[in-house]
C-alpha positions in Angstrom: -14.8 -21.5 -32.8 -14.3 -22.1 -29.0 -11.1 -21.9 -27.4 -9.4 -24.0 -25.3 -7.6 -21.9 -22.5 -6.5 -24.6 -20.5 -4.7 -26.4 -23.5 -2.9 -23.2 -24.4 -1.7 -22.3 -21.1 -0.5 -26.0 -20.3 1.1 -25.9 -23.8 2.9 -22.8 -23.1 3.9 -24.1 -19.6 4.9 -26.7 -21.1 7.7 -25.1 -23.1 8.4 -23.1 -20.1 9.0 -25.4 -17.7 11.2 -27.8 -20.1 13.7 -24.5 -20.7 13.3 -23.4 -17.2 14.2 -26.7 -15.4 17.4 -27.5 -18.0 18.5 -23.9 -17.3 18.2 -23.1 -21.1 18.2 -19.2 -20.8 17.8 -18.5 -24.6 15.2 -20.9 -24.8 13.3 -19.5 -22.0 13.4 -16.5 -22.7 12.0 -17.3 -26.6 8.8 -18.3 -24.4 8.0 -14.6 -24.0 7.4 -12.2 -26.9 10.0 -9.8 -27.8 8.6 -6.9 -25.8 7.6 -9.0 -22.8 8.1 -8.8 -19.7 9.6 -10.8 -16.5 8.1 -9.3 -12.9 10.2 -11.6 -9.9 9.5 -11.8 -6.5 12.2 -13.3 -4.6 12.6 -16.2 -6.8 15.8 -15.7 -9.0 16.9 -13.3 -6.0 16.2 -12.2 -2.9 14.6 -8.8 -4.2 11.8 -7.5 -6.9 12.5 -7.1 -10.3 10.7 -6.0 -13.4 12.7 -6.7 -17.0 11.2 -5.7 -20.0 12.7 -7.4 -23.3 13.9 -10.7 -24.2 17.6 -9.1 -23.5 16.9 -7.8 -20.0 15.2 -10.6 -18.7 18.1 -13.1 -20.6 20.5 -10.7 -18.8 19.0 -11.0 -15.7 18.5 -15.0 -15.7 21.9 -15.6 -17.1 23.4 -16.3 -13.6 20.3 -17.2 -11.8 18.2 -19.4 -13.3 20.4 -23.1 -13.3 21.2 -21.9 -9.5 17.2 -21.2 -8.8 16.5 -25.3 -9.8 13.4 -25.0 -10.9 10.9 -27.7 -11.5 7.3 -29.5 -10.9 5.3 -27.1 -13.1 1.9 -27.5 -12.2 -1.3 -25.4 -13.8 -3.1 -24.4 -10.4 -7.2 -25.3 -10.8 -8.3 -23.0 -8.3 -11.2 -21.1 -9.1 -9.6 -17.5 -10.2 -5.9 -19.2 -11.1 -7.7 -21.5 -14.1 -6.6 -20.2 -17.1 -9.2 -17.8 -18.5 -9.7 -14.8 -21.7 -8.2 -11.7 -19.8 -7.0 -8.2 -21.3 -10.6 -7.6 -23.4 -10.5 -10.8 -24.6 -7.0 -10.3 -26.5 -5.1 -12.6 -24.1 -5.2 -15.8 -21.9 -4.3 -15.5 -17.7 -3.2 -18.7 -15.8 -1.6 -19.2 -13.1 0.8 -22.2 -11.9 2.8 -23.2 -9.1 6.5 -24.2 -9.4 9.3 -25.3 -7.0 12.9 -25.1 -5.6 15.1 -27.5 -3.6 13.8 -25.5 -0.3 11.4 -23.3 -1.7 7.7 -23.6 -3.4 6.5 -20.6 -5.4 3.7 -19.3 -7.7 3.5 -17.9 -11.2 1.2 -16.0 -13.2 1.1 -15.7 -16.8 -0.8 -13.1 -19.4 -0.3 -15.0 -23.0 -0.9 -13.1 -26.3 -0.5 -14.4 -30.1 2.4 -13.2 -31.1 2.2 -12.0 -34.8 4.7 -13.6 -36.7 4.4 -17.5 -35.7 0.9 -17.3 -34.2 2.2 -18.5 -31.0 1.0 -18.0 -27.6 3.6 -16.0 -25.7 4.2 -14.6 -22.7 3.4 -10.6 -22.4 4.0 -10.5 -19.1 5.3 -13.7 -16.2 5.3 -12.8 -12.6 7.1 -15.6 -10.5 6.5 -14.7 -6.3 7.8 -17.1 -3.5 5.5 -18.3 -1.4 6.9 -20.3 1.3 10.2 -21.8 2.4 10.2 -26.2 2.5 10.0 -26.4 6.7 9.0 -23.0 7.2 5.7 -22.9 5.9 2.7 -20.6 7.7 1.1 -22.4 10.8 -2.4 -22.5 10.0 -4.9 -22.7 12.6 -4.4 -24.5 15.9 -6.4 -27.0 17.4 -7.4 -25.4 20.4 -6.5 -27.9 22.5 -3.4 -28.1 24.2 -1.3 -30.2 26.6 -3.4 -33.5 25.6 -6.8 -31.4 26.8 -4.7 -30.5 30.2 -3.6 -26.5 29.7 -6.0 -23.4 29.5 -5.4 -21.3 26.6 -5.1 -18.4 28.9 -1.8 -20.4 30.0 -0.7 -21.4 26.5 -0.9 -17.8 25.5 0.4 -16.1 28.5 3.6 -18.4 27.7 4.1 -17.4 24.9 3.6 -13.7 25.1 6.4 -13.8 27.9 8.8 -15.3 26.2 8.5 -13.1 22.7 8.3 -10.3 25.0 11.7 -10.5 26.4 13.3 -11.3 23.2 11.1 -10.4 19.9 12.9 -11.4 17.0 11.2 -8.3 14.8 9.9 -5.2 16.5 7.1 -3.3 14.6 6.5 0.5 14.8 2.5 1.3 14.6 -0.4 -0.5 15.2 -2.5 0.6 12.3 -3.5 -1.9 9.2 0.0 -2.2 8.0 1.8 -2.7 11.3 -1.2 -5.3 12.5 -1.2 -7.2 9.2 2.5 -7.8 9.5 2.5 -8.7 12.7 -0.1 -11.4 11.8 1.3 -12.8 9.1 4.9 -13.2 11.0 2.9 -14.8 14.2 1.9 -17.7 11.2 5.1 -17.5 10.3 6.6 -18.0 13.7 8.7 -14.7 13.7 8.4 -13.4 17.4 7.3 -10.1 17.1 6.5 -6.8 19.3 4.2 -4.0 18.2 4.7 -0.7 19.9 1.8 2.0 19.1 2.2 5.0 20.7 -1.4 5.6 21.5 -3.8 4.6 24.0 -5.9 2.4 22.0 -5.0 0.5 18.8 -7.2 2.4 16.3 -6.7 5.9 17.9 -4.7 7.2 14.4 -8.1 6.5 12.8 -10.4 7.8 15.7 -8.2 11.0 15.6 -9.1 11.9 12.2 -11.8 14.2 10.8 -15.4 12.4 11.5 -16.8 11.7 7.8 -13.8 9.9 6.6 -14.3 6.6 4.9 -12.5 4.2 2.9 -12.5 4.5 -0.9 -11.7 1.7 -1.9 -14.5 -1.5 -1.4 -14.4 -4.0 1.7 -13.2 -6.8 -0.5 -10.0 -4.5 -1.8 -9.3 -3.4 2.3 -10.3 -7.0 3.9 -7.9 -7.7 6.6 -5.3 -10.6 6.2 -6.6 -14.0 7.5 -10.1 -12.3 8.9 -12.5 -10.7 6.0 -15.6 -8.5 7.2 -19.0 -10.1 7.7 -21.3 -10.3 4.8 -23.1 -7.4 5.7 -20.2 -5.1 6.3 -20.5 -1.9 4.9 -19.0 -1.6 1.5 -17.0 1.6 2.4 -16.0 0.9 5.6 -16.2 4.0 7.7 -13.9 5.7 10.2 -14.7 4.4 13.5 -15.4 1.0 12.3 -12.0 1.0 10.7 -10.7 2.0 14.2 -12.9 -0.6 15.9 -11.9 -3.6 13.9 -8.1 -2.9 14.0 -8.8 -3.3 17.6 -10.6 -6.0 18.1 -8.1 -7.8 15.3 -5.1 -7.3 17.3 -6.9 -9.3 19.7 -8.3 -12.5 18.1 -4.7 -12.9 15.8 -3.3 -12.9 18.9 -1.1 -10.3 18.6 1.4 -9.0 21.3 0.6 -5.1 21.0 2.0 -2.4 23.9 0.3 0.5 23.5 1.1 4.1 24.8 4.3 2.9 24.0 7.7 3.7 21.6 11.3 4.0 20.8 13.3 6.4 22.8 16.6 8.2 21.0 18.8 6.3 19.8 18.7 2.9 18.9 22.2 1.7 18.3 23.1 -1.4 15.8 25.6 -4.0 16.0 26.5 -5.2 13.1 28.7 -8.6 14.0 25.4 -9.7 15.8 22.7 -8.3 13.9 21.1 -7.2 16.5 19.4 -3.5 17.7 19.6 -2.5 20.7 16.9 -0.2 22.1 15.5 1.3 24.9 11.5 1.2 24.8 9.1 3.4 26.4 6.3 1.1 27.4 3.4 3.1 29.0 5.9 4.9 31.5 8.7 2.1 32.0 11.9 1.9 30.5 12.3 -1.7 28.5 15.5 -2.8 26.6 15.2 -4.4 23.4 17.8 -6.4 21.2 15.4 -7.2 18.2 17.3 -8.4 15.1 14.8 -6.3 12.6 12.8 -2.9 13.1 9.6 -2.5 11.5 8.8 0.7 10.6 4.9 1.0 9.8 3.8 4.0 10.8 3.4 5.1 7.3 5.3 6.6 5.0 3.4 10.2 6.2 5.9 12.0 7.9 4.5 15.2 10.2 2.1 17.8 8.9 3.2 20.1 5.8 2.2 23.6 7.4 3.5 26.0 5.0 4.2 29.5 6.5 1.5 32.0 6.4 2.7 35.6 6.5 0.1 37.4 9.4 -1.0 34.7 10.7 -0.2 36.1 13.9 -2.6 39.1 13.4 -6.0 36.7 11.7 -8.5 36.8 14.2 -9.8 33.4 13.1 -9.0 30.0 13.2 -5.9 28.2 11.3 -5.4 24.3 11.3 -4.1 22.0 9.5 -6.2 19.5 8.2 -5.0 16.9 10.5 -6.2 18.8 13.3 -10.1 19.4 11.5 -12.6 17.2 13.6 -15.4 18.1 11.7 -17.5 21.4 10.8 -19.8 21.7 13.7 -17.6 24.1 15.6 -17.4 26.2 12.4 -21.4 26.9 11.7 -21.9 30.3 10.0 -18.2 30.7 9.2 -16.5 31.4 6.5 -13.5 28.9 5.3 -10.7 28.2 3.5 -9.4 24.7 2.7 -5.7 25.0 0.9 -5.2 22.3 -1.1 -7.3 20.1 -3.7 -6.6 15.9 -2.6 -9.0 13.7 -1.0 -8.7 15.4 2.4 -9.7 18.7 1.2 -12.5 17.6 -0.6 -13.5 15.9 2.2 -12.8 18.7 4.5 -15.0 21.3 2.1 -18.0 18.2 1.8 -18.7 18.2 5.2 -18.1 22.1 6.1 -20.7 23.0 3.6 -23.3 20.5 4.8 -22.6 21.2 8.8 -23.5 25.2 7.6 -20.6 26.7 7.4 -21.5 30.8 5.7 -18.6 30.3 2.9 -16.0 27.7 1.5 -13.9 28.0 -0.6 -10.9 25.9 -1.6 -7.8 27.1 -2.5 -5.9 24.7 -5.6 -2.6 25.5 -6.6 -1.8 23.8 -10.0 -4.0 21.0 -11.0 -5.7 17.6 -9.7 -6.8 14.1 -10.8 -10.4 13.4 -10.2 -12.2 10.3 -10.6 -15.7 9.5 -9.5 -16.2 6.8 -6.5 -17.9 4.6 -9.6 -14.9 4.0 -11.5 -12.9 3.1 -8.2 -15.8 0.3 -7.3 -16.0 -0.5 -11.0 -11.9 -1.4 -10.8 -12.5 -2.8 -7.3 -15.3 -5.3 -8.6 -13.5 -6.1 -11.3 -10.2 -7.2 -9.3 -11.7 -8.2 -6.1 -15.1 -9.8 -6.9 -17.3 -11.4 -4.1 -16.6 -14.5 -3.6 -12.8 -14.7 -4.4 -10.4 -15.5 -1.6 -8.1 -12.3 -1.2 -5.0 -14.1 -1.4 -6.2 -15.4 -5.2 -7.1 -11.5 -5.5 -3.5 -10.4 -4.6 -1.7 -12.7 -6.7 -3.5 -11.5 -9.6 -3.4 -7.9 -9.3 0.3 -8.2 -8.2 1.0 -9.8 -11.3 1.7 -7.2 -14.0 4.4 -4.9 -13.7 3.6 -1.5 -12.7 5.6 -0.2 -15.8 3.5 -2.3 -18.1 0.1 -1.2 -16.6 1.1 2.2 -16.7 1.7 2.1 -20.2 -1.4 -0.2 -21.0 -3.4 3.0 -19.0 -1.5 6.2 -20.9 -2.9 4.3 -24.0 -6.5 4.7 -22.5 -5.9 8.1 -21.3 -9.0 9.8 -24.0 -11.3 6.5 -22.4 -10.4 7.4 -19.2 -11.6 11.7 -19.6 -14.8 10.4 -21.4 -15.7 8.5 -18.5 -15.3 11.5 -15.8 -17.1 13.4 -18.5 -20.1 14.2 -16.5 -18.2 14.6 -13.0 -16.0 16.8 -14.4 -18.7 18.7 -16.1 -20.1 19.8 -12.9 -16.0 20.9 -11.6 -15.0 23.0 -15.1 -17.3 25.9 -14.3 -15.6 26.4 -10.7 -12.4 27.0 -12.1 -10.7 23.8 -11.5 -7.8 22.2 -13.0 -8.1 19.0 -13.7 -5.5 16.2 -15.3 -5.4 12.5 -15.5 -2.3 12.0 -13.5 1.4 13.0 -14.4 1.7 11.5 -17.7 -2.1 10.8 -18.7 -2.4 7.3 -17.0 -4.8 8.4 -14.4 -4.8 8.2 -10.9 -3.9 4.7 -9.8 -0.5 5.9 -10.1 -0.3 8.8 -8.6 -0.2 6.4 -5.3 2.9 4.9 -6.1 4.5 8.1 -7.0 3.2 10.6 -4.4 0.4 9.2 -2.2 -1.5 12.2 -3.1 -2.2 14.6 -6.1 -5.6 13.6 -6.5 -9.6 13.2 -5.2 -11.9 9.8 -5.5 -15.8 12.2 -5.7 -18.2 11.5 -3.1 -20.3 14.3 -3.8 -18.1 17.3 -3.3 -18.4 18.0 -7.2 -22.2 18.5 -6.5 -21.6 21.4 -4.1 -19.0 22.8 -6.2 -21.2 22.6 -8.9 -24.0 23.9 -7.0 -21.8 27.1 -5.5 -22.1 26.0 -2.2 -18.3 25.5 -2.1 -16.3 27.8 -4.5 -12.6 27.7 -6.7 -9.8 30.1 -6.0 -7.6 28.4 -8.6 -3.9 29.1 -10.0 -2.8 31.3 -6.5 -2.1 31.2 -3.3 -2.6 33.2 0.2 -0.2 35.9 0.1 -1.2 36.7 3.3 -3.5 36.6 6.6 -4.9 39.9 7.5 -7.1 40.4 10.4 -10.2 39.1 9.1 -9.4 37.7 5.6 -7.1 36.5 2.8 -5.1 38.3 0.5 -4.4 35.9 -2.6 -1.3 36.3 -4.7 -3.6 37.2 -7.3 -4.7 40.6 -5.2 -8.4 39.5 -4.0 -9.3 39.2 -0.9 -11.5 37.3 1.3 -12.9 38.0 5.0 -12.3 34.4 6.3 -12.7 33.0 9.8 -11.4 29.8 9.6 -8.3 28.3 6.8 -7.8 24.6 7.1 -4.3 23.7 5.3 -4.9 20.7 3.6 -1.1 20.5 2.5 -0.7 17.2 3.2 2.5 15.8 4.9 6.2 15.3 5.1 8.3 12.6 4.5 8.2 10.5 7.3 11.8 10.1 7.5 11.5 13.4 9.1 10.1 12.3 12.3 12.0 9.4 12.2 15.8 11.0 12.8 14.5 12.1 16.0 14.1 8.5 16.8 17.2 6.9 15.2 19.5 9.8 14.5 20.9 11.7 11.2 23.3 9.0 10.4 21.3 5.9 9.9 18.3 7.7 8.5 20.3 9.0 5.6 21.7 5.5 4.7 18.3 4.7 3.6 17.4 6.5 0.6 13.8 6.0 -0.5 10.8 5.3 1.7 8.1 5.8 -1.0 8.0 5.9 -5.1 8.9 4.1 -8.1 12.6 3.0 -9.2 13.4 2.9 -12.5 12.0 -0.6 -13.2 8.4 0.4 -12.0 8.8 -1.3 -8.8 8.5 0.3 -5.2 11.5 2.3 -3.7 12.6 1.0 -0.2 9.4 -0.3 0.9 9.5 -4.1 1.8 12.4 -4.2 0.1 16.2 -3.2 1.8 15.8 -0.1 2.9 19.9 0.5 2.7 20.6 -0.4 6.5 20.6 -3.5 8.0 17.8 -4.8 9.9 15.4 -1.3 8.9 12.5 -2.1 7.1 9.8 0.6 5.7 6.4 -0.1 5.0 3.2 1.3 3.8 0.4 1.5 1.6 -3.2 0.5 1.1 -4.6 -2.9 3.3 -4.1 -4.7 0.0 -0.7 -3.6 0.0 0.4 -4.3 3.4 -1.7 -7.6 2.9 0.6 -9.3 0.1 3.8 -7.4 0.4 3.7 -8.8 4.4 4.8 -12.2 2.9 7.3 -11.0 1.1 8.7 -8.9 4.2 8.1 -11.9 6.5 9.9 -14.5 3.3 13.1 -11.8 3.2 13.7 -12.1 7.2 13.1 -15.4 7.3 15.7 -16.0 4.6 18.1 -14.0 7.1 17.5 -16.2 9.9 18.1 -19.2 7.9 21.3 -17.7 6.8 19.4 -18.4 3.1 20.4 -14.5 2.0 22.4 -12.1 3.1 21.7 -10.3 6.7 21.0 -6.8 4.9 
């Protein structure tokens, strides 16, 4: 017996939309099944929520939704939005556009039977703003200006004089996050400045150790408004990373000073909303009065270099990891590498195959390993060729953190058979190995720490092949003049240890720049809240006009709109200035 998705979806929207547009919370909220769940993005308020329960998400409508208005329902018929089988087949996906006396949004819905009546509800909604009525993104130009009279060279050196001497937003760090924002609030005509404190946009990426390469595929890291060519590499690598951030700045027309950055201390006045700060642009002093500061240097703060008693008597070489430019220097030697993430594996990979005599990493509790395979089977799975990214986005975006975290503990024996074989070749070595904090694998791990784990490119092989060894459980106790004593009493005669400890919290570096007392108004930079749902990043970081940022290029790709929808709102005097 087929089944008609489309019917079921715009039978359930249906019902939706009539208890949504009357304001009928009870009614509304009988749409979704007793355990579901409400994710909202800047529709019922001007933040991101995720409510699980019929009570919780009644609770949380019950003075929003007759103020939100909400009407013209629509079932969208793009390719990837149609309603379709999702969730193994157990469930229907649709998604549908909506709108609001000044605003127009999107919705996404996973439908399940619900056991009782044999009705189709809702599991899980996810309502996003997309655009304010007036205010909507630009689009493309026609490239002709001034009735076929001006040069573009004029048109643009116009208007990168006048958003130079009063940007609206300035951003901190030209890497993927800080570029994509900047992009999408040129579309969204929010004059902004980019200050990178290197030479070059792309320099963080050149800086870094030589084999490094994306994990995650091309059509997961695609840029915002300007995917790769088709013949892209599908892990892009380090200098083309570097090279395309470039080269992006350029044709999204983007106002970027480099070798430039906030000097100590930007002061804030809140009657105006405005900053005002003193910028170091490539040698010359610049004052500032943006309304909003960017921060998207990352949510890494400086390197985490853990004392090492004797290091002052080793004889050899001790780095940390964000130092290593590859193993060619260190040919014949023997090595260390503290720590078990991504960067260590890397970091041990590539000493082992430039000849280094020994290597040998150092892991202190226990790590989440996942083959490259499973990441590109999730990645083709989510972002298929073919699919616009912003279809991609809306999709993945749509089910609450909370909910897929529980949806992936329940899959937690599935997830070990399928590293079976990887981690096979890692359980002779000594490793420790889990499948994140709680059993629900490494996706989350991310969200929670931004580390604690390795995607395999081939470093189990070595291990596996005794090329690289396992000190497991301990730690260096200390240096000596040519080795390592452990805190389990071996030793080691070592030339080189590479600390792959990873990195503070950025928030660190960032009371040099803004000072003790506004740094410690804003709480979280990175993690999960209680509801699932990011801590302080594009969201209010707890003072006024300080944004944080960070994340994957997916990340920073979506969650842009929602940073650029939130300052908008301020200007418009549509939410508070916060």
């Amino acid at each position: 017996m087929s089944v008609d998705y489309q019917q079921i979806a715009d039978s359930w929207l249906r019902e939706f939309a009539r208890a949504a547009f009357t304001g009928d919370v009870n009614n509304t909220v009988q749409t979704f099944l007793p355990h579901g769940w409400l994710r909202d993005a800047l529709v019922f308020t001007w933040d991101t929520r995720s409510l699980e329960g019929r009570d919780s998400i009644a609770a949380y409508l019950s003075d929003t939704l007759s103020a939100a208005h909400l009407s013209n329902f629509k079932l969208d018929e793009q390719p990837g939005l149609r309603a379709e089988p999702a969730l193994d087949g157990n469930a229907i996906a649709a998604g549908f556009t909506f709108e609001m006396p000044d605003r127009r949004a999107h919705g996404y819905v996973y439908l399940l039977r619900e056991e009782d009546s044999g009705e189709w509800k809702a599991l899980t909604l996810f309502t996003n703003l997309e655009d304010i009525k007036g205010y909507e993104e630009i689009g493309p130009e026609p490239g002709s200006y001034g009735g076929h009279t001006l040069a573009w060279e004029e048109v643009n050196g116009s208007r990168r004089a006048r958003i130079e001497n009063d940007p609206y937003v300035l951003i901190l760090g030209a890497g993927q996050t800080g570029l994509q924002i900047a992009a999408r609030f040129r579309q969204m005509d929010i004059p902004t400045v980019v200050l990178e404190k290197n030479k070059r946009v792309g320099d963080q990426w050149r800086q870094r150790y030589p084999t490094l390469s994306l994990h995650t595929t091309r059509n997961h890291h695609t840029l915002l408004y300007q995917p790769y060519p088709r013949n892209w590499p599908l892990y892009t690598p380090r200098d083309k990373v570097a090279d395309w951030l470039e080269q992006y700045a350029q044709s999204q027309d983007l106002i970027v000073w480099t070798s430039s950055q906030i000097l100590p201390t930007p002061t804030y006045d809140a009657v105006r909303h405005r900053w005002d700060v003193v910028v170091d642009k490539d040698g010359t002093s610049v004052r500032l009065r943006p309304a909003h500061i960017v921060v998207a240097t990352g949510f890494l703060g400086p390197p985490r270099i853990p004392e090492v008693p004797g290091r002052n008597v080793f004889k050899g070489t001790v780095m940390h990891a964000s130092a290593y430019m590859g193993g060619r220097p260190f040919v014949g030697k023997r090595a260390i590498v503290v720590g078990a993430g991504n960067t260590s594996a890397d970091i041990c990979q590539d000493l082992a195959f430039r000849g280094a005599q020994e290597v040998t990493m150092v892991q202190r509790s226990s790590t989440c390993v996942i083959s490259i395979g499973t990441v590109k089977e999730a990645m083709d799975e989510h972002y298929p060729d073919g699919m616009p990214s912003d279809v991609c986005d809306l999709r993945f975006n749509a089910m609450p953190l909370a909910l897929q975290r529980r949806m992936a503990r329940a899959r937690e024996a599935e997830m070990w058979e399928n590293e079976k074989e990887l981690h096979a070749k890692l359980r002779g070595s000594g490793l420790k190995l889990n499948m994140g904090r709680d059993g629900s694998g490494q996706h989350f791990l991310i969200f929670e720490r931004a580390g604690g784990f390795w995607i395999d490119v081939g470093v189990a092989d070595i291990i596996n092949s005794g090329r690289v060894k396992v000190k497991q459980g301990i730690e260096i106790e200390r240096l000596t003049e040519n080795g390592a004593l452990f805190t389990d009493g071996s030793e080691l005669e070592v030339d080189l240890v590479v600390l792959a400890t990873g990195y503070a919290d950025c928030r660190v570096s960032l009371k040099e720049v803004f000072g003790d007392d506004i740094v410690a108004r804003t709480p979280y930079l990175w993690g999960m809240d209680e509801e699932g749902e990011l801590h302080g990043c594009y969201r209010p970081s707890g003072h006024p006009g300080l944004w944080y940022t960070g994340g994957d290029f997916a990340m920073s790709r979506f969650l842009s709109k929602q940073l650029g929808l939130q300052i908008k709102a301020s200007e418009l005097g549509l939410r508070p200035f916060i």
